[in-house]
C-alpha positions in Angstrom: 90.0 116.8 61.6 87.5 114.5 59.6 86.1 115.7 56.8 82.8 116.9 58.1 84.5 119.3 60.7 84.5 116.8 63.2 87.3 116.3 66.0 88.6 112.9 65.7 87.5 110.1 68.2 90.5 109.6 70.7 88.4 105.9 71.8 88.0 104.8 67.9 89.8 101.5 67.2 92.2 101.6 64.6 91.7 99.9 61.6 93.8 97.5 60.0 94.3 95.3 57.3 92.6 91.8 57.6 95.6 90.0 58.4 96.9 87.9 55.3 96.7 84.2 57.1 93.7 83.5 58.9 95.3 80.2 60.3 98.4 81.2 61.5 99.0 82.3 65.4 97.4 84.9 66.7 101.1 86.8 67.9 103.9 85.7 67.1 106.8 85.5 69.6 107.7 89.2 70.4 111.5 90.0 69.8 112.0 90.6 73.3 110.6 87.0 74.6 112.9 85.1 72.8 115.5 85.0 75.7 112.9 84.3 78.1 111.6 80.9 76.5 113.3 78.0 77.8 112.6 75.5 75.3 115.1 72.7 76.6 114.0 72.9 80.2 112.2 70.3 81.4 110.4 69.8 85.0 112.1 67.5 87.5 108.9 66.5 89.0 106.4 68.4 91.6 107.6 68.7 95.2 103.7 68.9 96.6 102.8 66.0 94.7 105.7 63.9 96.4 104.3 66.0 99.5 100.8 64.1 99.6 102.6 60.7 98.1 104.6 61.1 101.0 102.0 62.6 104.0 98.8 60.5 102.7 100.2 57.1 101.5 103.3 57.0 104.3 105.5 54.4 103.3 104.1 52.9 100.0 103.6 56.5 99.1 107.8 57.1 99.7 108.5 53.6 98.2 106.7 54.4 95.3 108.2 57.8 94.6 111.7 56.6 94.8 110.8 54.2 92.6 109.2 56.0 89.6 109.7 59.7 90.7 111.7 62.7 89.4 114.6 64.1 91.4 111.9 67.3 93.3 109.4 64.6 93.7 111.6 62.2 96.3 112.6 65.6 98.2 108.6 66.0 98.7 107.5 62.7 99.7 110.7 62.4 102.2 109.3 65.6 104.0 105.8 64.3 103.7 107.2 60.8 105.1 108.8 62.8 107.9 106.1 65.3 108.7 103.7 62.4 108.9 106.1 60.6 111.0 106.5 63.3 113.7 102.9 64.4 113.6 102.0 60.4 114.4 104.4 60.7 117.3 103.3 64.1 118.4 99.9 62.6 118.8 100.7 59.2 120.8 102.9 60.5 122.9 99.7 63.2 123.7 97.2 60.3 124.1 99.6 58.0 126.4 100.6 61.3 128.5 96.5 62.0 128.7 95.4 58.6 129.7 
């Protein structure tokens, strides 16, 4: 009870003291996160970007990827490459057989 007879709030926000370092981080890492944060992984490149090298560009777009691409980049713009490839003969094959 509050000291003028009144129930408590259940919705009242709990106070706190101002916190000590107004610069630092908001939270800090919880204890529980630690495991989770993989600080010495880094990305082997980005298989959809490799995808549009490989589907809009065709072969420079392939040629540039093996070049100056990461590992999940060249595994993109090959299937790009190819998808563009069978799609291009999927659609001349249809236009000969049509005319």
């Amino acid at each position: 009870m509050l000291p003028d007879g009144q129930p408590p709030n259940p919705y009242a926000q709990p106070t706190r003291a101002p916190d000590p370092n107004p610069y630092g981080p908001p939270n800090p890492i919880p204890a529980w996160a630690e495991g989770y944060a993989e600080e010495d992984y880094v990305p082997q490149g980005t298989y959809w970007g490799g995808f549009a090298a490989g589907f809009v560009l065709a072969l420079l777009g392939l040629l540039g990827v093996y070049i100056f691409g990461k590992e999940e980049t060249k595994r993109g713009s090959l299937h790009g490459f190819g998808i563009r490839v069978g799609l291009s003969m999927l659609f001349w094959i249809f236009t000969f057989a049509m005319s």
